[in-house]
C-alpha positions as a Markdown table, in Angstrom:
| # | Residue | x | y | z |
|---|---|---|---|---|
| 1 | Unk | 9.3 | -7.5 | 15.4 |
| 2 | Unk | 6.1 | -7.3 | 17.9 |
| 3 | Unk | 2.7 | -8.1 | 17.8 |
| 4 | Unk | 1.2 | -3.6 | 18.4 |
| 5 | Unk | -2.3 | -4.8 | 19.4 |
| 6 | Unk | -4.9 | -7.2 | 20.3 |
| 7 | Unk | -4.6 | -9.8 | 23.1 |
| 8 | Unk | -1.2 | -10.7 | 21.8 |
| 9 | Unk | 0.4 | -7.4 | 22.1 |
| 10 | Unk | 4.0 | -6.9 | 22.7 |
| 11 | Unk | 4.6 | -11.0 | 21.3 |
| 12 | Unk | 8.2 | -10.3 | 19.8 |
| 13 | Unk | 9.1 | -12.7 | 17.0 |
| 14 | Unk | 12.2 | -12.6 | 15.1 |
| 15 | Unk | 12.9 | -13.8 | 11.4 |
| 16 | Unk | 16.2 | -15.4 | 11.0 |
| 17 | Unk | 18.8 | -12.9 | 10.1 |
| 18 | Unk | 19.0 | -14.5 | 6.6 |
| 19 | Unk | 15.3 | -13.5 | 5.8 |
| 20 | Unk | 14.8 | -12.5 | 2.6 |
| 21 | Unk | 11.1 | -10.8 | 3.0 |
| 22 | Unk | 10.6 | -7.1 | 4.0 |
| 23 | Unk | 8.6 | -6.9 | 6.5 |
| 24 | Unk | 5.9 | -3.9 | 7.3 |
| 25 | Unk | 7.5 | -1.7 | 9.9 |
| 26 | Unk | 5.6 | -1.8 | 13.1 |
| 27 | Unk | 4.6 | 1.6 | 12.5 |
| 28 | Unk | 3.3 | 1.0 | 9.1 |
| 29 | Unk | 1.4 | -1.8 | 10.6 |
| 30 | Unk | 0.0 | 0.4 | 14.1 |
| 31 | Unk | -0.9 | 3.0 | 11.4 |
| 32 | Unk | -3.1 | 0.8 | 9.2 |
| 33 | Unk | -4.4 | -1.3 | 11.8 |
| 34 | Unk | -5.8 | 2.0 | 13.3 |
| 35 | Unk | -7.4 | 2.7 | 10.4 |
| 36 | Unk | -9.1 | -0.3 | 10.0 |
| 37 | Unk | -10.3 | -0.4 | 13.6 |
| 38 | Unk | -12.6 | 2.9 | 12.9 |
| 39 | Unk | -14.3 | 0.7 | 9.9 |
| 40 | Unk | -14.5 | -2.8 | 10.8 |
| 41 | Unk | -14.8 | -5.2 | 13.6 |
| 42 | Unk | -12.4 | -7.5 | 13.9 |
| 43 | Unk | -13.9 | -10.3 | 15.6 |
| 44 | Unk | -16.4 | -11.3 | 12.7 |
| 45 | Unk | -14.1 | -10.5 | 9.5 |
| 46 | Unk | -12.6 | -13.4 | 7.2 |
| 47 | Unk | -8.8 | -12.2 | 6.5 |
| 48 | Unk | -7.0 | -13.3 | 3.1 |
| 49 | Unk | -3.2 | -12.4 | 3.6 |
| 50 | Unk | -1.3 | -12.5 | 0.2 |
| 51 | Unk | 2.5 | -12.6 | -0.2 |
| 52 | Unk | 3.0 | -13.0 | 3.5 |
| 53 | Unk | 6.6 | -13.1 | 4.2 |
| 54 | Unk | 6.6 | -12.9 | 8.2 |
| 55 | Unk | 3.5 | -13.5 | 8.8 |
| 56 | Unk | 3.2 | -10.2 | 10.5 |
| 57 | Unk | -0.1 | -8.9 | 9.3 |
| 58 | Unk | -2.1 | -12.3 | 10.0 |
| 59 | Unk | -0.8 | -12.2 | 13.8 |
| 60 | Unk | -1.9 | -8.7 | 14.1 |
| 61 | Unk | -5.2 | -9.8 | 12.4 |
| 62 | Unk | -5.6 | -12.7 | 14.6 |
| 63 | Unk | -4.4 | -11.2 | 17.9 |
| 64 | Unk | -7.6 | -8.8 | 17.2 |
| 65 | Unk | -9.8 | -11.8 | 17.1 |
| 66 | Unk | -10.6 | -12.4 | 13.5 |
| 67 | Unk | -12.7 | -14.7 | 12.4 |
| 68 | Unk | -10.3 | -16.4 | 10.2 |
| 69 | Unk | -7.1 | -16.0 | 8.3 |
| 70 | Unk | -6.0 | -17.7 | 5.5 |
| 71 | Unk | -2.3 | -16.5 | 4.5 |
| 72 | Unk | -0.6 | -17.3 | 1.4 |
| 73 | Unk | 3.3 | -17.5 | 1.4 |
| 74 | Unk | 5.3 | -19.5 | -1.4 |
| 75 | Unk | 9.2 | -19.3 | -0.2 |
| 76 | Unk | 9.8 | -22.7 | 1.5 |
| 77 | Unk | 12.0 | -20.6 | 4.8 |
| 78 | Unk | 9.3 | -17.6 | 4.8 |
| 79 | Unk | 6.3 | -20.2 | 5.1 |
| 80 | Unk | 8.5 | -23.0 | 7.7 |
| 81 | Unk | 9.1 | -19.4 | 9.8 |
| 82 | Unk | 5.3 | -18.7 | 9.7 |
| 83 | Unk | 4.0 | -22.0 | 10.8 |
| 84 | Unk | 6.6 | -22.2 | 13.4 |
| 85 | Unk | 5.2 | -18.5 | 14.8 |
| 86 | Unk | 1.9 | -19.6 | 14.0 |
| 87 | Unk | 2.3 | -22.8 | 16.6 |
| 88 | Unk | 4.3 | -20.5 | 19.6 |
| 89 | Unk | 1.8 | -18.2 | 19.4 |
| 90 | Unk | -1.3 | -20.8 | 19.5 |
| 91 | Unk | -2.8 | -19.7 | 16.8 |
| 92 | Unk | -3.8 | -23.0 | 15.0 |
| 93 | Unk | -7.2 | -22.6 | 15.4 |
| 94 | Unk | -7.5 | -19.0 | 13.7 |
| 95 | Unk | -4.7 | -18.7 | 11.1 |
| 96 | Unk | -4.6 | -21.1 | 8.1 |
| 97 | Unk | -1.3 | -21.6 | 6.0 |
| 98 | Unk | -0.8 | -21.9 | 2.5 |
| 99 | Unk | 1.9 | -22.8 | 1.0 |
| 100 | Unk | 1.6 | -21.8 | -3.1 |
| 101 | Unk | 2.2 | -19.0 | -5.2 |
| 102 | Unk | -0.6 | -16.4 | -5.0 |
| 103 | Unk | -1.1 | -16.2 | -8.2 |
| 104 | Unk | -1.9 | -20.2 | -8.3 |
| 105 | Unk | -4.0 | -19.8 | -5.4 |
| 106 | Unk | -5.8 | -16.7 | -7.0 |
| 107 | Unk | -6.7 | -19.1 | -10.2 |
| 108 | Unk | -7.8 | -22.2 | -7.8 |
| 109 | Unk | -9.9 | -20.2 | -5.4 |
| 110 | Unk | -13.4 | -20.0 | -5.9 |
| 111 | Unk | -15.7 | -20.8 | -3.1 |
| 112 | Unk | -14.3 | -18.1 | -0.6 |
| 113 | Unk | -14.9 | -14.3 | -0.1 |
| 114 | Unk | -13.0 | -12.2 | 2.5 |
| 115 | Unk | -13.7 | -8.7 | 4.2 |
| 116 | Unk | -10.2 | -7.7 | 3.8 |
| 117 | Unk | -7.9 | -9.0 | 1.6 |
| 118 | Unk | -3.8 | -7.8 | 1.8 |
| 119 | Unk | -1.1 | -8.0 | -0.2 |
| 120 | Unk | 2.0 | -7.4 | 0.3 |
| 121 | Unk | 4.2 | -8.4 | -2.5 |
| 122 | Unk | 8.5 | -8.0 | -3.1 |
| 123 | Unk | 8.4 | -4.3 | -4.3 |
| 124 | Unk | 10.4 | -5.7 | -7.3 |
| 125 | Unk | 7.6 | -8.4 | -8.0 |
| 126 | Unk | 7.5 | -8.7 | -12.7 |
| 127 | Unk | 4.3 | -9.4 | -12.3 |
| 128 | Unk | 3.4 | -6.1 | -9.4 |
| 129 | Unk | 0.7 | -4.6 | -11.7 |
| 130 | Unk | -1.4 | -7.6 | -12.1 |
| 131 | Unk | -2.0 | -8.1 | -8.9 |
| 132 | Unk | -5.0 | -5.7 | -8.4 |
| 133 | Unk | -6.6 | -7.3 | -11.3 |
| 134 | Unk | -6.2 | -10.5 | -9.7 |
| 135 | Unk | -7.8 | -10.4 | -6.2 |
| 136 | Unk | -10.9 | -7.7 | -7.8 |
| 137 | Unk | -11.8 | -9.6 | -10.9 |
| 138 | Unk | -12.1 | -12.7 | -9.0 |
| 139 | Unk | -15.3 | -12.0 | -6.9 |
| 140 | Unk | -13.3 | -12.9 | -3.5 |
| 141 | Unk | -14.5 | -9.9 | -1.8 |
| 142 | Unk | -17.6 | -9.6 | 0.1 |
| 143 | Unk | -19.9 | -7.0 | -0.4 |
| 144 | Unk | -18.4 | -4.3 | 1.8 |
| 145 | Unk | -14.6 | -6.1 | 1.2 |
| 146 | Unk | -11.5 | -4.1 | 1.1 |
| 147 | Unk | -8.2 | -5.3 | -0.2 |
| 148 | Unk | -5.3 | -3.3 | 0.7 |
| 149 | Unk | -2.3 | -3.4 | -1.2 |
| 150 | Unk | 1.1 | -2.5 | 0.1 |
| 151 | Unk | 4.0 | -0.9 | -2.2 |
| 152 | Unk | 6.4 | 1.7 | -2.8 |
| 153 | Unk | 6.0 | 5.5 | -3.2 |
| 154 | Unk | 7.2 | 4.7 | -6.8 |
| 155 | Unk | 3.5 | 3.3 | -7.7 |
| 156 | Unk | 0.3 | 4.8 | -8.0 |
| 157 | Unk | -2.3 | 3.2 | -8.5 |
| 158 | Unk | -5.3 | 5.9 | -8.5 |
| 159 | Unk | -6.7 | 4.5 | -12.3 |
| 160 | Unk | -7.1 | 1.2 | -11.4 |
| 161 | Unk | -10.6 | 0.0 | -10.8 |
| 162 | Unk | -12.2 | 0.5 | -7.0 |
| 163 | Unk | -9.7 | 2.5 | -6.3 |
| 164 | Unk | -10.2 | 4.6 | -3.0 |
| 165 | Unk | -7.3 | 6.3 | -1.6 |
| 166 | Unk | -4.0 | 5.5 | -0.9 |
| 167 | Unk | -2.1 | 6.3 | 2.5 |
| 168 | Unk | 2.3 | 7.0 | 2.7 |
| 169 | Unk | 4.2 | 6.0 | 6.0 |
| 170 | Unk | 7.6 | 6.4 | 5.0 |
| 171 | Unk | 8.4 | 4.5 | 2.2 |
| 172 | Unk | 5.2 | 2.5 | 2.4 |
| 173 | Unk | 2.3 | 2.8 | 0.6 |
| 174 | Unk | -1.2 | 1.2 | 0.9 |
| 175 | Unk | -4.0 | 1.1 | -1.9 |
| 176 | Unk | -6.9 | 1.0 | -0.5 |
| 177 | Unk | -10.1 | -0.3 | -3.1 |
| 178 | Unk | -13.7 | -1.6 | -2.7 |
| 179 | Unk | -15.1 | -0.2 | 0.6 |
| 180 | Unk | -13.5 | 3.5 | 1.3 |
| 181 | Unk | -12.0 | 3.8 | 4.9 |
| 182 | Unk | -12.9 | 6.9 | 6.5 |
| 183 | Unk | -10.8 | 9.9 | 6.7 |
């Protein structure tokens, strides 16, 4: 896997080969991260990184200069992998590690709101439809927040509240709601 932009691009880090998290492709990543770069600026956004598995999306984040990142991973190897990344790459200062289960950190938050929240849960996650709910009836967006949810082409989630569109590379979805990316 590589870092596709920012002042850490082309970084290559690699999961061990017993990794159990699916990581977003790097296109999947280039492709949303170009989005977001027409509709945000990167250097002055608070990042909230939910189900993180590799870590992937809160290096991208960071190598674009956010503000801050606060990622949320509860598998003991995914998260030991993350802070190990998080260290080579020397981003201490910028990415925060959590080490929970999001749900538990969704019900013990409460002073914190993010521009972009992501999520990026197993695709065979029970509890997959609650998590929408979860992040947008908590308050922990800002005003112009978006939070981006990753899945499979097998959900749609056009009905749910805040809803703005949803994108398809491959067999990767994001839901986009709150603040509606440009076309």
């Amino acid at each position: 896997m590589r870092i596709v932009s920012g002042y850490l691009k082309g970084r290559r880090f690699s999961p061990p080969k017993n990794f159990r998290a699916r990581p977003t492709t790097d296109t999947a990543r280039e492709s949303l991260f170009n989005i977001l770069a027409n509709i945000i600026d990167f250097e002055s956004v608070d990042i909230l990184d939910l189900f993180s598995g590799t870590g992937a999306i809160s290096f991208e984040f960071a190598s674009r200069g956010a503000n801050s990142v606060t990622l949320v991973e509860k598998n003991y190897h995914h998260y030991s992998f993350i802070r190990k990344c998080i260290d080579e790459l020397e981003l201490n200062e910028v990415i925060k590690p959590v080490k929970t289960d999001v749900f538990t950190y969704l019900d013990h938050v409460s002073d914190q709101q993010y521009d972009i929240i992501f999520a990026d849960p197993p695709f065979d996650l029970k509890e997959f439809e609650k998590i929408v709910p979860a992040v947008l009836d908590r308050n922990l967006l800002k005003t112009d927040g978006i939070f981006i949810l990753e899945h499979g082409p097998d959900k749609n989630f056009s009905d749910f509240a805040n809803f703005n569109q949803q994108r398809k590379y491959g067999k990767v979805c994001f839901s986009f709601f709150g603040n509606k990316p440009e076309e």
